[in-house]
C-alpha positions as MATLAB code, in Angstrom:
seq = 'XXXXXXXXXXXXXXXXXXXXXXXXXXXXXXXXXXXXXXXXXXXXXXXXXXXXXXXXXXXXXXXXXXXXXXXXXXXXXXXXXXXXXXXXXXXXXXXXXXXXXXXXXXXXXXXXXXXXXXXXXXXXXXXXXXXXXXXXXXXXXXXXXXXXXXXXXXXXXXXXXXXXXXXXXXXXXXXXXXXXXXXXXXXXXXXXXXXXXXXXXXXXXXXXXXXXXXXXXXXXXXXXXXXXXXXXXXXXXXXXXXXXXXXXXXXXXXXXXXXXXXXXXXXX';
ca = [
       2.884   24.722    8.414;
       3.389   21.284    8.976;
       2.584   18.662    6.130;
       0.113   15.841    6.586;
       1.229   12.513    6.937;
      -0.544   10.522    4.202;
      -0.382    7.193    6.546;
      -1.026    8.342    9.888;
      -1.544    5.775   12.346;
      -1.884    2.855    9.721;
       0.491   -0.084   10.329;
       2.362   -1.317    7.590;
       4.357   -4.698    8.041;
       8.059   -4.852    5.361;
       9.641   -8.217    5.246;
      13.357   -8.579    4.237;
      13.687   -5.127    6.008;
      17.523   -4.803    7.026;
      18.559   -3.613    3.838;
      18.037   -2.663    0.309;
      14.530   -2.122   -0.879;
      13.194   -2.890    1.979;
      14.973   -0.419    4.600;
      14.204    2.333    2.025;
      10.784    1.518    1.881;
      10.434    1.258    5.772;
      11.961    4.424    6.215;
       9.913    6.129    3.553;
       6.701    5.105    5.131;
       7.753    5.659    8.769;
       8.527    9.335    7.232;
       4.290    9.603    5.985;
       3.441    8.261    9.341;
       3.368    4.785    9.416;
       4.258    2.238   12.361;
       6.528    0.311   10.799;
       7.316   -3.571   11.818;
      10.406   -4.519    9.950;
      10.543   -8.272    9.619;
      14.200  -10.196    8.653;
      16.177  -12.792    9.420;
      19.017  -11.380   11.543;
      17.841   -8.453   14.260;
      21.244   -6.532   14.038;
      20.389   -5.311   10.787;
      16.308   -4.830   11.503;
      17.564   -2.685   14.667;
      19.599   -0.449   12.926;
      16.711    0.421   10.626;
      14.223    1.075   13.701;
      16.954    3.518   15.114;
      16.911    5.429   12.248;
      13.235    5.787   12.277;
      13.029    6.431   15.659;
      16.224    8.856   15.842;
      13.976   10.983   12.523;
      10.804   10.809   14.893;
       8.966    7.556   13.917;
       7.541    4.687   14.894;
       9.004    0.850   14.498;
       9.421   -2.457   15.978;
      12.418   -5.124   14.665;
      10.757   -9.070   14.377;
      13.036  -11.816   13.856;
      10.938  -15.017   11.439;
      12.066  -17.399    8.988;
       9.921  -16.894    5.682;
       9.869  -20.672    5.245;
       8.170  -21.494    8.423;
       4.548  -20.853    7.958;
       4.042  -21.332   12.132;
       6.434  -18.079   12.456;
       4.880  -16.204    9.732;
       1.498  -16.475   11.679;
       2.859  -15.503   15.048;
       4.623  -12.666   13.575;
       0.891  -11.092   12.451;
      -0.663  -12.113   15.970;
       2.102  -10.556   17.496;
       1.898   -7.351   15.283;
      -2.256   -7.371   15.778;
      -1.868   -7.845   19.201;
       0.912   -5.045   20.383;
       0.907   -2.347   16.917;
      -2.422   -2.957   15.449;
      -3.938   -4.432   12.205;
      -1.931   -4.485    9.175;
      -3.379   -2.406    6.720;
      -0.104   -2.463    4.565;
       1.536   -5.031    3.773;
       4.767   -4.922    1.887;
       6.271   -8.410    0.412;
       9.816   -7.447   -0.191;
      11.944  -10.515    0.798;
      13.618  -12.623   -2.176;
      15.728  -15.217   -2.735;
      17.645  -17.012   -5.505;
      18.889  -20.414   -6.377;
      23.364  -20.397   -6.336;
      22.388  -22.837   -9.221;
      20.324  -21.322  -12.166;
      20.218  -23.492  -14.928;
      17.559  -26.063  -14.406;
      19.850  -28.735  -15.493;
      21.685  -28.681  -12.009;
      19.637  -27.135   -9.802;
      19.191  -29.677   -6.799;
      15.649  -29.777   -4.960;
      16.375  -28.387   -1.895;
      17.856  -24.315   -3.749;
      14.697  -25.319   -5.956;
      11.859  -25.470   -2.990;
      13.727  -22.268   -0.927;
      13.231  -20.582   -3.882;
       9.638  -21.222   -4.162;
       9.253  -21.060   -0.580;
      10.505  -17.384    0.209;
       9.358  -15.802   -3.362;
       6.017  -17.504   -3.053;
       4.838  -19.421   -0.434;
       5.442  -17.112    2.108;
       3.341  -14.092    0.138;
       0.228  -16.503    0.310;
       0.745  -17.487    3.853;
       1.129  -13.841    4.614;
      -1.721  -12.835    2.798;
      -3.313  -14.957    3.961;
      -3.204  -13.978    7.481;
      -3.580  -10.554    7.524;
      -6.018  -10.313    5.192;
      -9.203  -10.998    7.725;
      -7.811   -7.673    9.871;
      -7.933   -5.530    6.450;
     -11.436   -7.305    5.132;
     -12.430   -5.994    8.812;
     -11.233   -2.960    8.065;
     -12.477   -2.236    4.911;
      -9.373   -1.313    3.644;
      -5.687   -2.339    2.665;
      -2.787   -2.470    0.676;
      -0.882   -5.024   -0.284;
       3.172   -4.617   -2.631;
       4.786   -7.437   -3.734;
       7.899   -7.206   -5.408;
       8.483   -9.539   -7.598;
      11.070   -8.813  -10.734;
      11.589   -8.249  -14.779;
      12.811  -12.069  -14.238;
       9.216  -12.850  -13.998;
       8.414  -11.746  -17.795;
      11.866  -12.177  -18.927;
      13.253  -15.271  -17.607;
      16.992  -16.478  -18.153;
      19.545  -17.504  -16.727;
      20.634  -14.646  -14.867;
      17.958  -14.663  -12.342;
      17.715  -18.752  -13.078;
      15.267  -21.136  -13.568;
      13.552  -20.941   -9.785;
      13.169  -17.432   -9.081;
      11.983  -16.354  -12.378;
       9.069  -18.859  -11.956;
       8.250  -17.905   -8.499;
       8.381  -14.338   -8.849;
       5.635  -15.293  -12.423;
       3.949  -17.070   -9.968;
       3.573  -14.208   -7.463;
       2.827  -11.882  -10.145;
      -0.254  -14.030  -10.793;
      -0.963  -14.226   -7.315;
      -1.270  -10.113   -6.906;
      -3.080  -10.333  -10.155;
      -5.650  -12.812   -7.909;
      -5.639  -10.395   -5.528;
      -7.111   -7.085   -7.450;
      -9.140   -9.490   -8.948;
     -11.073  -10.730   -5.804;
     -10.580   -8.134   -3.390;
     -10.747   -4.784   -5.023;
     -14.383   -4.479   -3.904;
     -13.650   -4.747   -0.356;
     -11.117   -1.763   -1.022;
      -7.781   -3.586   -0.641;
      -5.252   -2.654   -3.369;
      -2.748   -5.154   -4.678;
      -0.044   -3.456   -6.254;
       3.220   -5.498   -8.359;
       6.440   -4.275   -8.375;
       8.677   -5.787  -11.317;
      12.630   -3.938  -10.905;
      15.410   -4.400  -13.337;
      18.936   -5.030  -12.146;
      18.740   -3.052   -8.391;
      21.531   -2.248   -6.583;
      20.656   -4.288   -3.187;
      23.114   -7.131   -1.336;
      21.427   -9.820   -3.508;
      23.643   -8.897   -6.195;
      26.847  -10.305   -4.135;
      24.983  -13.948   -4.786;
      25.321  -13.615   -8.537;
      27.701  -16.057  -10.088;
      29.479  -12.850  -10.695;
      28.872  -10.200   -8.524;
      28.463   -6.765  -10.632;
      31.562   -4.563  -10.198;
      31.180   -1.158   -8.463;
      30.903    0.691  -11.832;
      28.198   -1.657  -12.825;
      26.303   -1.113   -9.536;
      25.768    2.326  -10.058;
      24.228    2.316  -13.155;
      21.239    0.140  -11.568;
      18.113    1.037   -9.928;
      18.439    2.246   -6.559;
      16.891    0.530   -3.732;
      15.566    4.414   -3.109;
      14.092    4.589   -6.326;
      12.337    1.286   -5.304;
      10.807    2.125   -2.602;
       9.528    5.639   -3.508;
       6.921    3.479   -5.955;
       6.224    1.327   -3.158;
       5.131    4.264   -0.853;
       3.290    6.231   -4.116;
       1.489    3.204   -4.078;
       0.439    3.265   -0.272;
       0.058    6.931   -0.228;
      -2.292    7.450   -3.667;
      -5.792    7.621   -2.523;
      -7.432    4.643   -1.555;
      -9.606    4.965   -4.605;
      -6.798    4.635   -6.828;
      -4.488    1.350   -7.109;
      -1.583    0.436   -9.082;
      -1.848   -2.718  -10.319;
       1.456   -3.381  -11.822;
       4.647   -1.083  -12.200;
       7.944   -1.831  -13.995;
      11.080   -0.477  -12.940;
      14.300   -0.703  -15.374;
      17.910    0.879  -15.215;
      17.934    3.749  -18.187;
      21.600    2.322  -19.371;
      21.186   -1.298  -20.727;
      24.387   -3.281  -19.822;
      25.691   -6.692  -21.591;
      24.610   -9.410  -19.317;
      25.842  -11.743  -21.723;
      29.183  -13.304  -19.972;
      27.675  -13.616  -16.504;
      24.532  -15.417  -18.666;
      27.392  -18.265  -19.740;
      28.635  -18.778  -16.251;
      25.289  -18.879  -15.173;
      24.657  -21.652  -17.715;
      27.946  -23.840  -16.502;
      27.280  -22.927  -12.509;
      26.714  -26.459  -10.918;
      27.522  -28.633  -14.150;
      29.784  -31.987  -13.373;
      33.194  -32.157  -14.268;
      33.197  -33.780  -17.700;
      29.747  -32.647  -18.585;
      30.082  -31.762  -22.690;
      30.174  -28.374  -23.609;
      31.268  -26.556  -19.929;
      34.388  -24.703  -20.290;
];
């Protein structure tokens, strides 16, 4: 006998969804029926991820946007509304960190990306896809955001730790408001996670390191619990942490130095 799909038909849209958390969670929820839009910067990688789905069966599409360009944002929904269907789950994965993360040398432009792509673009998406589920009268809505938003140091740095607090409080707005209208707005917060953002750390974890992190599988299966509970039933917040603690502190001091002037007092 053949086992319901818990998201039949519903459309979910995953941003930063060539790799990492976000292809596992695309997969996942093209696997419980979803139509899955992927939504990235480069299409080689988004294209892979719709074979896959569509080589096991499901439905996808690949979208190419920037996450800082609120014009392309809003295009990508009227596209998706127009040729998929509403949104009724949406699923911010896309980050980005500062090279820089001590505050002391971080310039403004790694400073407003930061804020941009962590924050600005969860709002704007919200934002527009929210009428569709209000019409609805239902939705879901993941964020990811990260541990760096309630422990913030210098190994996530000074601008994504206080965009991914911010975006925490955003979701938190979100159950808040909109829980009566039956939209769920669920916060993901990982520990160290074994996606291609860790080759952008001032030291890039070695493999042995790697594989003592959270899996971008592990991830994503929270993500899709928290699509496929009932739709009485939301998560509002979830925190996801390697078992095995490791000692961050050396790649904390280069962190601290990164960006420093020659001849600045103290750097080694």
């Amino acid at each position: 006998m053949t086992r319901a799909k818990a998201l039949e038909g519903q459309v979910a849209l995953v941003t930063g969804g060539g790799s990492g958390i976000g292809r596992s969670t695309a997969i996942m929820l093209a696997a419980e029926g979803a139509r899955v839009v992927v939504m990235g910067r480069r299409m080689e990688p988004l294209e892979a991820v719709v074979s896959q789905i569509r080589n096991e069966g499901g439905q996808a599409w690949a979208r190419q946007a920037d996450l800082q360009s609120r014009e392309q944002l809003q295009d990508l929904v009227r596209w998706i509304e127009a040729e998929v269907g509403a949104v009724g789950i949406l699923v911010n994965n896309a980050g980005l960190t500062s090279r820089v993360r001590n505050i002391r040398w971080i310039e403004p432009d790694d400073w407003e990306s930061a804020i941009s792509v962590n924050l600005t673009a969860v709002y704007v998406l919200i934002q527009a896809v929210l009428p569709g589920m209000l019409s609805a009268g239902a939705g879901t809505i993941v964020t990811v955001s990260s541990l760096a938003a309630v422990r913030p140091n210098l190994l996530g740095g000074a601008p994504y730790g206080a965009a991914k607090a911010a975006v925490a409080n955003l979701m938190g707005f979100m159950h808040a408001t909109f829980r009566n209208n039956n939209i769920r707005s669920t916060t993901i917060l990982p520990g160290e996670v074994n996606t291609p953002i860790m080759d952008t750390r001032v030291r890039p974890p070695s493999e042995e390191e790697r594989a003592a992190m959270v899996a971008p599988d592990d991830v994503a299966r929270a993500i899709v619990l928290a699509c496929t509970l009932p739709q009485g039933t939301t998560i509002e917040q979830l925190v996801i942490s390697p078992t095995l603690a490791r000692d961050q502190g050396p790649d904390v001091e280069i962190s601290r130095w990164l960006g420093a002037p020659e001849g600045t007092p103290g750097k080694p």
